[in-house]
Phi, psi and omega in degrees: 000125171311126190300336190309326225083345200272136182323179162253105096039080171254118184232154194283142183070031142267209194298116182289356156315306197308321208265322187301317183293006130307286178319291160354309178317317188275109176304160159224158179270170172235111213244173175229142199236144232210131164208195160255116191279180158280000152272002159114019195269177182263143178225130213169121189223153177289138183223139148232357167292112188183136186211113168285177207241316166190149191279353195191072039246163202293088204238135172243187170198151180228139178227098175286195186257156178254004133330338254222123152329303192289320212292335168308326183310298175320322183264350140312321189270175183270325192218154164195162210268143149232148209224100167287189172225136162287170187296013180231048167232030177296321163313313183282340162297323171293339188272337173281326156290342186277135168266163177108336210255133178294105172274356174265019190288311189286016177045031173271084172182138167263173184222117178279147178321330193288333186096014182253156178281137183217150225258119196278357205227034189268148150346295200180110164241144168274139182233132213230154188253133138009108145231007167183152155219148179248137187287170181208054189077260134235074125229154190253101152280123186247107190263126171277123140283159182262094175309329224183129174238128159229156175196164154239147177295322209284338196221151217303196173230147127297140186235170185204113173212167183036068164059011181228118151006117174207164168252242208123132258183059199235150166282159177272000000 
């Protein structure tokens, strides 16, 4: 950020820092997005790109990266899970981003009436049918129906803003 006060600058074909350190400007929530490959193992990667879409009929879109070991999985199957996370689950977000890492090891994870893994400690998770993907640049937008919502009121998101982890907080 310029010391002047005066904004930082992003024009399409500069430095693509400039423009992630906008996006940074937005706070996102952080989900871990969850399926069954075909040999029947659980597959899972951290997305914070995730928006719902519409209440009617109930459609999300999650867009990993295609870089992303999983996301060939992902554009393949008919169904998958998206899992926010709470504010005390940054481990587990780190552990669903590193590649190479058994991310089912530690069995904080269920198998849902959908048949999909789904994370027993999340925010809130959806378990979703296909209903389009789309290329997104280098990224894959992947659009959901929605089966199923589980969720709790009560308690915070993990957040991701300015390249860092945050919690959120509000008194009533």
């Amino acid at each position: 950020m310029s010391t002047s006060g005066d904004p930082e600058v992003f024009r399409d074909g500069g430095d693509t820092r400039g423009l992630r350190d906008a996006f940074g400007c937005f706070s996102t929530g952080v989900t871990i997005v969850t399926t069954t490959a075909a040999d029947g193992a659980p597959v899972g990667l951290t997305v914070n790109s995730f928006s719902s879409v519409s209440l009617d009929p109930p459609l999300l879109l999650v867009c990993p990266a295609l870089e992303a070991g999983s996301t060939s999985v992902l554009e393949k199957v008919e169904r998958f899970a998206v899992n926010v996370l709470e504010s005390k689950d940054k481990s587990l977000s780190t552990r669903f981003a590193r590649k190479g890492a058994d991310r089912f090891a530690e069995g904080d994870w269920e198998s849902s009436e959908h048949g999909l893994p789904v994370l027993k400690r999340a925010l809130a998770v959806f378990e979703c049918t296909r209903e389009a993907v789309h290329p997104g640049g280098d990224h894959l937008i992947l659009i959901g129906r929605i089966l199923k919502a589980t969720y709790h009121l009560h308690d915070d998101p993990l957040l991701y803003f300015h390249g860092r982890y945050r919690g959120i907080h509000i008194e009533d």
